[in-house]
C-alpha positions, 0 to 999 in steps of 0.5 A: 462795383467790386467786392473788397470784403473778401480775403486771400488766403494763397499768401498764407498758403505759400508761407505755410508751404515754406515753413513745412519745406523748411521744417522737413528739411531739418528733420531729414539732416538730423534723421540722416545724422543720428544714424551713421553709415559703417564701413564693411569690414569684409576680407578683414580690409575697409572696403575701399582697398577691398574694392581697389584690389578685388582681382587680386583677393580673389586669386589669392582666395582661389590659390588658397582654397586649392590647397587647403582648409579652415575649420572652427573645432569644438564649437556648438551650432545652433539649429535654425528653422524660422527662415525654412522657406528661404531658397538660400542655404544659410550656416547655422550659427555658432551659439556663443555664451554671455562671458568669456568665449574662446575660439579654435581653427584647424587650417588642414591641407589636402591630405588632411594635414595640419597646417602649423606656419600660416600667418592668422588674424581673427575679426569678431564683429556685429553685422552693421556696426564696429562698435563692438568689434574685437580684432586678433591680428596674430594668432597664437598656434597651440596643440595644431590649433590656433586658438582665440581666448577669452573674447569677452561678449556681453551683448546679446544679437548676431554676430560674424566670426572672420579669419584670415590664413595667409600661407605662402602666396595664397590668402584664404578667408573664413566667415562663420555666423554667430549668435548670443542668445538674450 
């Protein structure tokens, strides 16, 4: 005769399995919706049109860089020895103070000339984030330098300073690490 006393458990088992499927399926939308994705801003353009007009960025960067230069004037670096065993070189980055920044870029030619007609725009961004991103898009000349003032920084962290240069047919880009002690 056969023995009815003794229970299944695999109905159970089952169940349980569907509940946690059901429940890790939750977690993970409503993990992946707390952190939204972020546009690159790199060549100052979303990077859609970056990636559509690549060729062209680029030949634009290259006939600007034949002729001519950007440089940041009057800013202190900070000297950066925790990542020493990196084979990549890495600029050191631009010390920015809590409060009000200015920031100024000489645009020389070969001959070490100022530049004084290019067409400037200026990006001030966070790595990851445009939250906090402040954008100049023309910047003014003055005394053979353009010049960003007062740039209010509040949050302490990384950030990039990006210019544009537009002279003629050729567009050249400037990318400069910053950083904002606590």
């Amino acid at each position: 005769m056969a023995n009815s006393d003794k229970q299944t458990y695999w109905p159970h088992m089952i169940l349980g399995f569907f509940v946690l499927g059901i429940s890790l399926g939750y977690w993970t939308v409503k993990s992946a919706n707390s952190m939204p994705v972020q546009e690159s801003n790199t060549f100052m353009m979303k990077y859609q049109q970056a990636d559509l007009s690549i060729n062209e960025i680029i030949e634009k960067k290259r006939l600007f860089d034949a002729n001519y230069s950007i440089e940041l004037v009057g800013k202190e670096r900070m000297v950066m020895t925790d990542n020493i065993n990196s084979n990549l070189p890495q600029e050191n980055p631009v010390a920015l103070v809590k409060g009000k920044n200015s920031f100024s870029y000489r645009i020389l030619n070969r001959e070490r000339g100022v530049v004084l007609d290019a067409n400037v725009s200026f990006l001030l961004t966070r790595p990851h984030t445009a939250v906090d991103d402040f954008k100049v898009t023309s910047v003014v000349m003055k005394d053979g330098s353009y010049i960003i003032e007062e740039i209010e920084i509040s949050k302490a962290g990384r950030y990039t300073l990006l210019l544009r240069a537009k002279i003629g047919d050729g567009v050249g880009y400037s990318e400069i690490p910053a950083y904002l002690k606590p």
